[in-house]
C-alpha positions as CSV (number, residue, x, y, z in Angstrom):
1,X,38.9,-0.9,-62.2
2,X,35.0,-0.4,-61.2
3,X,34.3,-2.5,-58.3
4,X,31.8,-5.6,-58.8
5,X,28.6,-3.0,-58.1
6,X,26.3,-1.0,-60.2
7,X,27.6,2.6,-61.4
8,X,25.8,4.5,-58.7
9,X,27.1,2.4,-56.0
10,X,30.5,2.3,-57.6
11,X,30.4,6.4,-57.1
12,X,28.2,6.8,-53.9
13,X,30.7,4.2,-52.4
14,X,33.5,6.5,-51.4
15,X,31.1,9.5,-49.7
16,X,29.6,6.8,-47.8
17,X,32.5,5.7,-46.6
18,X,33.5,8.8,-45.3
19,X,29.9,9.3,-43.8
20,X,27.3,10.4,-46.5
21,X,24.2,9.0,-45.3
22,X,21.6,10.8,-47.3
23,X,20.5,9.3,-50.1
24,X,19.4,13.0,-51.4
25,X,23.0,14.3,-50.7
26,X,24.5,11.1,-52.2
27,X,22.3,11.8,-55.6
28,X,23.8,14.8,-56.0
29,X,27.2,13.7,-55.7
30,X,26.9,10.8,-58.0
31,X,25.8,12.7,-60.6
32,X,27.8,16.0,-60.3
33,X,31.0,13.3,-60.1
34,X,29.6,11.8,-63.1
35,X,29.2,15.0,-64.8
36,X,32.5,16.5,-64.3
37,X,33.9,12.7,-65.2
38,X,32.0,13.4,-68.9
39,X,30.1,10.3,-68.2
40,X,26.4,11.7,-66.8
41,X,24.7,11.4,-70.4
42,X,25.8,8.3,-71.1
43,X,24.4,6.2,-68.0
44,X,21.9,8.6,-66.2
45,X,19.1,5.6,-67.1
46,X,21.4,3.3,-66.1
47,X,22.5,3.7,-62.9
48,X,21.7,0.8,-61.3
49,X,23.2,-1.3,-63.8
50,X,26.3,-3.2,-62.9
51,X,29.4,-1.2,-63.8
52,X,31.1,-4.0,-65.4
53,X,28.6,-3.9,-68.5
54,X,30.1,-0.4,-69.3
55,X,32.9,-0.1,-71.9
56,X,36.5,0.2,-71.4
57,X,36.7,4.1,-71.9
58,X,33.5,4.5,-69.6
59,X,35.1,2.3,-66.8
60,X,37.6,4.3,-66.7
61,X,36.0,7.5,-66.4
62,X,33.2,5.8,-63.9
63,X,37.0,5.2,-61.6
64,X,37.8,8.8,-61.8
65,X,34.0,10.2,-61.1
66,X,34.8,7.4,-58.3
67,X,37.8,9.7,-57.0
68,X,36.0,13.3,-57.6
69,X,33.1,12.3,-55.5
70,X,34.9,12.5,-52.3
71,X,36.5,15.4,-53.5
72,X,40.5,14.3,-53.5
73,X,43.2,16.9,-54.5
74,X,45.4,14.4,-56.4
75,X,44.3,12.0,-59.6
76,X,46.4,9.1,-59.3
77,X,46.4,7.7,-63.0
78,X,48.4,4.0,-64.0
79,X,48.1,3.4,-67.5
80,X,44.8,4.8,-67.6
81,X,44.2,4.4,-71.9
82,X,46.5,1.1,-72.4
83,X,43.1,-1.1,-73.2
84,X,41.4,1.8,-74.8
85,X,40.8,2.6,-78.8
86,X,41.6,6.0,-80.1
87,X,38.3,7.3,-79.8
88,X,38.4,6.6,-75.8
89,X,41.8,7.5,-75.4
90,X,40.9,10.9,-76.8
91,X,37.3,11.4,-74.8
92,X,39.9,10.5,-72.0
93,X,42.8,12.7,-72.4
94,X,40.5,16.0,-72.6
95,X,39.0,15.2,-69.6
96,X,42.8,14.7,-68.2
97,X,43.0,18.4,-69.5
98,X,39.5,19.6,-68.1
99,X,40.1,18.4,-64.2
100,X,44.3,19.9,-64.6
101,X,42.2,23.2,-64.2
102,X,41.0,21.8,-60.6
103,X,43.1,18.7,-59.6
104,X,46.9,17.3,-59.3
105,X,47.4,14.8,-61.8
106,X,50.1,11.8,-61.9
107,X,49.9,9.8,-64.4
108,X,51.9,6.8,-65.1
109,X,52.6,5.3,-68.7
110,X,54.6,3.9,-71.4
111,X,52.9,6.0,-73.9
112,X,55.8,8.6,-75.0
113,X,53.6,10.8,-77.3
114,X,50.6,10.4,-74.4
115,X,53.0,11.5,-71.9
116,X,54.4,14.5,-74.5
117,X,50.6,15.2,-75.1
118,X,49.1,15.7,-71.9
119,X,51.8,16.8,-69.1
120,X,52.9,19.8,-67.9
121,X,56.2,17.8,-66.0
122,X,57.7,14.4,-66.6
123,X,60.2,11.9,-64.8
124,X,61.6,9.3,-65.7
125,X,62.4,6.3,-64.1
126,X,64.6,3.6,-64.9
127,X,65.3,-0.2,-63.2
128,X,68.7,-0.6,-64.0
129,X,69.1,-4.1,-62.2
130,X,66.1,-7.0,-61.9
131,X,64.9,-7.2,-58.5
132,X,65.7,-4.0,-57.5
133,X,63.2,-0.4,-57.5
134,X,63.3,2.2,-60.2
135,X,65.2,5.1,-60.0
136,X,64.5,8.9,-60.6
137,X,66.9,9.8,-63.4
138,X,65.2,13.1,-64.3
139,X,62.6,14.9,-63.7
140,X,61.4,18.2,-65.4
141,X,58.8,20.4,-68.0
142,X,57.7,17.9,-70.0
143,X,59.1,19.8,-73.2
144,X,62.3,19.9,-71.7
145,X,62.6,16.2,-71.0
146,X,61.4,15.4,-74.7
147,X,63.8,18.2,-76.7
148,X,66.4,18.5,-74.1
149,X,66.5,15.9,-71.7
150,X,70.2,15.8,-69.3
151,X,71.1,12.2,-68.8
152,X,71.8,10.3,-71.8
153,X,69.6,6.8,-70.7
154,X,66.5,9.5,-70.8
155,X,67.2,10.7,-74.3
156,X,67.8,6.8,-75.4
157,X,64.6,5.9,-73.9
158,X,62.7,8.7,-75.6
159,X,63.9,8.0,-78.9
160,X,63.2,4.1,-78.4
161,X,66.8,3.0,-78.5
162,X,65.8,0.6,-75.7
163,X,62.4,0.3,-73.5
């Protein structure tokens, strides 16, 4: 979620914590982050704006221009489209496939056909008893795990015989 700040500071935040002083050098990173996030268009007159007037779909791409501006290697994505329409959950999903080109990407959902759709592997975890962690009960390509997966609670979840 966009922290309780405009959408520039919301970006700039992260460079600045790791020591990005000037405001010319933090510019350019807010609005190249922005860019690659697909959302530069749609708030470059409103950057000073608090973040929390933007809609769902553009929150969540404001959090991942968030993540690119201090240049991570790894997108850590949980349930990134469960609030979204169809329209935002597909602006969303070809940006997923845009930064693949450039970033790690683990993403963590419910969505069976979002999870078919957009990744290259897939595990599957399972809490077997209440109170206790998930487990791993396979991992693999993603079109292996939905046409052939191994363990038999994978396959039941996939074809929604419980979950």
């Amino acid at each position: 979620n966009p922290f309780p700040k405009s959408i520039y500071e919301n970006v700039a935040y992260g460079p600045r914590v790791h020591g990005v002083k000037n405001k010319n050098e933090l510019d350019h990173i807010v609005e190249e982050s922005l860019k690659r996030a697909a959302l530069w268009k749609e708030v470059k007159h409103k950057l000073h704006t608090s973040a929390l007037d933007l809609s769902g779909g553009q929150q969540q791409r404001l959090c991942i221009a968030r993540v690119l501006a201090v240049d991570s290697e790894v997108l850590l994505m949980d349930e990134p489209c469960s609030s979204l329409d169809p329209s935002s959950t597909m602006k969303l999903e070809e940006l997923m496939f845009e930064l693949n080109l450039r970033y790690t990407i683990v993403i963590v959902t419910h969505n069976m056909q979002q999870a078919a759709r957009v990744s290259d592997y897939t595990a599957f975890f399972l809490v077997e008893e209440v109170d206790q962690p998930a487990r791993l009960i396979e991992f693999g390509p993603t079109d292996e795990i939905f046409t052939r997966p191994r363990d038999k609670r994978t396959e039941n979840y996939i074809t929604g015989r419980f979950g």
